[in-house]
N, C-alpha and C positions, 0 to 999 in steps of 0.2 A: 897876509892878513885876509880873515876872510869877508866876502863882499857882504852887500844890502843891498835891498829893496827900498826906493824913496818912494813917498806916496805920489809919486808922478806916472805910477804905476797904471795901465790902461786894463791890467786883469786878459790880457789878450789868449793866454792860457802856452803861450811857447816855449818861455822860459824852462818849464815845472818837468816836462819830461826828455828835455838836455842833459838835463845833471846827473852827472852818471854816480853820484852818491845819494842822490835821494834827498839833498838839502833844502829842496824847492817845493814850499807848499802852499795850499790856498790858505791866507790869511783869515780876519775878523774881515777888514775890507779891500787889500790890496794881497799880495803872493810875500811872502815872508821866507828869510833863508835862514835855516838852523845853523848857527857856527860851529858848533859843535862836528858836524857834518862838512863843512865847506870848504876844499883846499886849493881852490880856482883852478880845478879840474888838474891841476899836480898829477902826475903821474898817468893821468891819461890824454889831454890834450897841450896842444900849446899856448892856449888862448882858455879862456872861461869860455865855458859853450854860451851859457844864458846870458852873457853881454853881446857875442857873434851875433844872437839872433833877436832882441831886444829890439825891437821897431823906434822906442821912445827915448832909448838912453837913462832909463832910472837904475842900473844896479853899479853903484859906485864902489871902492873899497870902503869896507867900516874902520874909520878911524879909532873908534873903543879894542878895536882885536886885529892889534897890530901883530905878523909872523911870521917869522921868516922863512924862503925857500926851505931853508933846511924841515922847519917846524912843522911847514904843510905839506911834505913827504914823509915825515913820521908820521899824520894825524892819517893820509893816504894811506898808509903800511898797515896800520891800525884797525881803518873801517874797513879793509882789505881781508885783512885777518878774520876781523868778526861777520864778514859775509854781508857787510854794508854796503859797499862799494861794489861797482860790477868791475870784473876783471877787464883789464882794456883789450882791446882784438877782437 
């Protein structure tokens, strides 16, 4: 599933260049995550980087975009392919 930003959000600016797909941007008024984009770092880390480093604890799973391991290493393969994603290493 991919994650969200709650508005518990402090804008502290950490999160946004973790994401090694690019899913993390500045919002209207808190940092917003593209789902389309977001496979909680699948295929490159073990952990979501922008939760690791998250001072406040706002990025939960989005319960609307629920998907499975499998789903979010095809979506990984994908933005990989179209030179979305940075290659891990």
């Amino acid at each position: 599933m991919a994650l969200m930003i709650t508005d518990a959000c402090i804008n502290c600016d950490v999160c946004e260049p973790e994401c090694p797909n690019g899913a993390i941007s500045a919002g209207t008024e808190i940092y917003v995550i593209d789902p389309g984009k977001c496979t909680e770092c699948v295929g490159h880390f073990d952990a979501p980087q922008c939760r690791e480093v998250c001072p406040v604890d706002c990025i939960p799973l989005d319960p609307e975009r629920v998907e499975s391991p499998e789903e979010l290493r095809a979506k990984y393969e994908r933005l990989l392919e179209a030179g979305v994603a940075r290659a891990p290493g």
